[in-house]
N, C-alpha and C positions, 0 to 999 in steps of 0.2 A: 467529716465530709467523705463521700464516696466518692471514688475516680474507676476509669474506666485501665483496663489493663488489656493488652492485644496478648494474646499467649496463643499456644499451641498446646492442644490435647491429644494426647492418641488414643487414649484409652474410655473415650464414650461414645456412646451411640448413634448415631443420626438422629433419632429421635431427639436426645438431649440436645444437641447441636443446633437442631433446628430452634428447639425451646431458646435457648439462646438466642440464635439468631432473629428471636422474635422478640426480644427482651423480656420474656415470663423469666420467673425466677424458676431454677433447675438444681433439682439435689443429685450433687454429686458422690454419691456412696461409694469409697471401695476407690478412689482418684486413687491411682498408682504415677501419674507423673504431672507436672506442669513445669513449663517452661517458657518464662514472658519471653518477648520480643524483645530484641534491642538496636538499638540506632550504634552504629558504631560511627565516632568523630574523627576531624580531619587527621587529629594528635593520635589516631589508632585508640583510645581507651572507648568504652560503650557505657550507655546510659539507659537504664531502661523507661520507653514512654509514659507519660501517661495523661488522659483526656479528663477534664471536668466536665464535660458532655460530646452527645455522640456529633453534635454539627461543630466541633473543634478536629475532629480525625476527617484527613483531606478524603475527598469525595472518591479517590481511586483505595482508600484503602478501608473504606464501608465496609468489604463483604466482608472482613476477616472478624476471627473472633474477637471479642472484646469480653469484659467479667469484670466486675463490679466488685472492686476492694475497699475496706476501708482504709484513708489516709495512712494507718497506722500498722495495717496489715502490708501495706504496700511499701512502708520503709522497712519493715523486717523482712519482706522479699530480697529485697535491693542490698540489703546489710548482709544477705551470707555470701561468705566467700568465695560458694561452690559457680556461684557464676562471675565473680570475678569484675564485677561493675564499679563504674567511676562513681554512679549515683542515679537520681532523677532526673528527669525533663518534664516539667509541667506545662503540658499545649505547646510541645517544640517547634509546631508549624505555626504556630502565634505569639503566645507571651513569650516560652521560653523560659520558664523560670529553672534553674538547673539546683538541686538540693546535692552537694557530695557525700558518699557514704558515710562519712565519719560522723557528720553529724546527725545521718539516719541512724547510726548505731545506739549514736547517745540517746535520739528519739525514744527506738525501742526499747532501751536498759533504764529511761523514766517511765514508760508506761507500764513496762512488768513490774515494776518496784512500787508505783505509784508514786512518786514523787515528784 
């Protein structure tokens, strides 16, 4: 499954951006940075979002970017360190499902191994 991921790009185009913003799919050549979004909770640790479609992300926060990961893409995001996350939120302004890192880790350390 694909989910939706709200990040911040500096380093593309308007052109790309808008592609994006139109849902076409856009090759990113040459990404020198990405950096998801994250919800930080009442406990202070952060989570980074993510939508299983675009009518789950609340109406005020439409215009922002969104990018289409795979599930599996998206716990190896969440798993490295350099951002420092509790885990997931899946559809945090709905379901609420919250995945913790640890067990994103495991996720991704079966799927490179295939096991």
């Amino acid at each position: 499954a694909e989910l939706l991921v709200c990040t911040a790009l500096t380093d593309i185009s308007r052109e790309q951006a808008d592609g994006i913003e139109r849902g076409e799919t856009v090759r990113l050549e040459g990404l020198r940075s990405f950096q998801p979004m994250v919800l930080q909770r009442a406990d202070g640790s952060c989570v980074m979002p993510l939508y299983t479609s675009r009518e789950q992300i609340p109406a005020d926060q439409r215009g922002k970017l969104y990018m289409r990961f795979p599930f599996v893409q998206c716990a190896e995001l969440a798993a490295k360190a350099e951002y420092g996350l509790a885990g997931i939120v899946v559809n945090p302004h709905t379901d609420g499902l919250t995945l913790p890192t640890e067990l994103l880790r495991r996720i991704s350390q079966a799927w490179s191994t295939g096991a």
